[in-house]
C-alpha positions in Angstrom: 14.1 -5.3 23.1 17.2 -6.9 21.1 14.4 -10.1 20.7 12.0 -8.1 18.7 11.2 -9.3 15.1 12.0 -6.9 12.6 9.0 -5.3 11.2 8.7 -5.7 7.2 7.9 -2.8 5.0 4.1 -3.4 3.8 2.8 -0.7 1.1 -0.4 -1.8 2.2 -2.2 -1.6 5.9 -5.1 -2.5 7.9 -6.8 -1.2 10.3 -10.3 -2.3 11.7 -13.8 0.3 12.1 -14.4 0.6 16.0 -17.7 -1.3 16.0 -20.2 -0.8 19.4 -21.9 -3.8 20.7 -25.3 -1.3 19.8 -24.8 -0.9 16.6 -27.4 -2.2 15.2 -25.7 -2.7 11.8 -23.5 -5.3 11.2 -19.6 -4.6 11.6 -18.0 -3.3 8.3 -14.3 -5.6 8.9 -11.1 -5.1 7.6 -10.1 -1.7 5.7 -7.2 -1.6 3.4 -5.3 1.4 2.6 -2.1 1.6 0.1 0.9 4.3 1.5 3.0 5.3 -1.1 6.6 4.6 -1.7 7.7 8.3 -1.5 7.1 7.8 2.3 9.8 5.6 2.8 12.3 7.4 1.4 13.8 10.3 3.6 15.1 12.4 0.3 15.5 11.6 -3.4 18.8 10.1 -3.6 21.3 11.6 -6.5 21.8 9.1 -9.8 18.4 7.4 -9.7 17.6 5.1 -12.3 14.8 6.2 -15.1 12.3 5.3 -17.1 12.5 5.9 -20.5 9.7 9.1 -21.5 6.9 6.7 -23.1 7.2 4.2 -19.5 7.1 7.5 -17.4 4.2 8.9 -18.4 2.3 5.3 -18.6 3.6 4.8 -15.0 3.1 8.4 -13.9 6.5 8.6 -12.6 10.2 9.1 -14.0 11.9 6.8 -11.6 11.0 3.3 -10.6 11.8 3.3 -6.7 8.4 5.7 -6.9 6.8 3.3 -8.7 3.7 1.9 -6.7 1.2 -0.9 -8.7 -1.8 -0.8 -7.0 -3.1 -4.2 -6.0 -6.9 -3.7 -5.2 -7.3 -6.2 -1.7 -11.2 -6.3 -2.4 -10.5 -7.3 -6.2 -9.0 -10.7 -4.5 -11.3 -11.2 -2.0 -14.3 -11.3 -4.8 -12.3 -13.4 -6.8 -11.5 -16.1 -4.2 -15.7 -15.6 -3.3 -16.1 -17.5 -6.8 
């Protein structure tokens, strides 16, 4: 176990649709989903940094460790498509 590689934190995960071999349609691929930040963090610790009022309510958060920028995975795929 002590040889294991250390596994990253990722925001964002995969997972792949079961698909039979009857299906007649064609398999959907790779799903994305985002996990929030808040789930990494066991409780709020005391003293956090903050935005000021104006950046909290434009990033729907007071302080930036629960800040999480969504990066649409399917926005780059059709751009790279071009």
């Amino acid at each position: 176990m002590a040889n294991q590689p250390k596994q990253m934190f990722t925001k964002t995960k995969t997972y792949q649709p079961y698909h039979s071999p009857f299906d007649p349609c064609r398999p959907i691929g790779v799903k994305y989903y985002s996990t929030p930040p808040n789930l990494y963090v066991g409780f709020q610790p005391p003293n956090l940094p903050q935005y000021s009022p104006k950046e909290a309510l434009r990033k729907g958060t007071l302080w930036p460790i629960f800040y999480d920028y969504y990066d649409n995975p399917y926005e780059v795929k059709r751009r790279e498509d071009k």
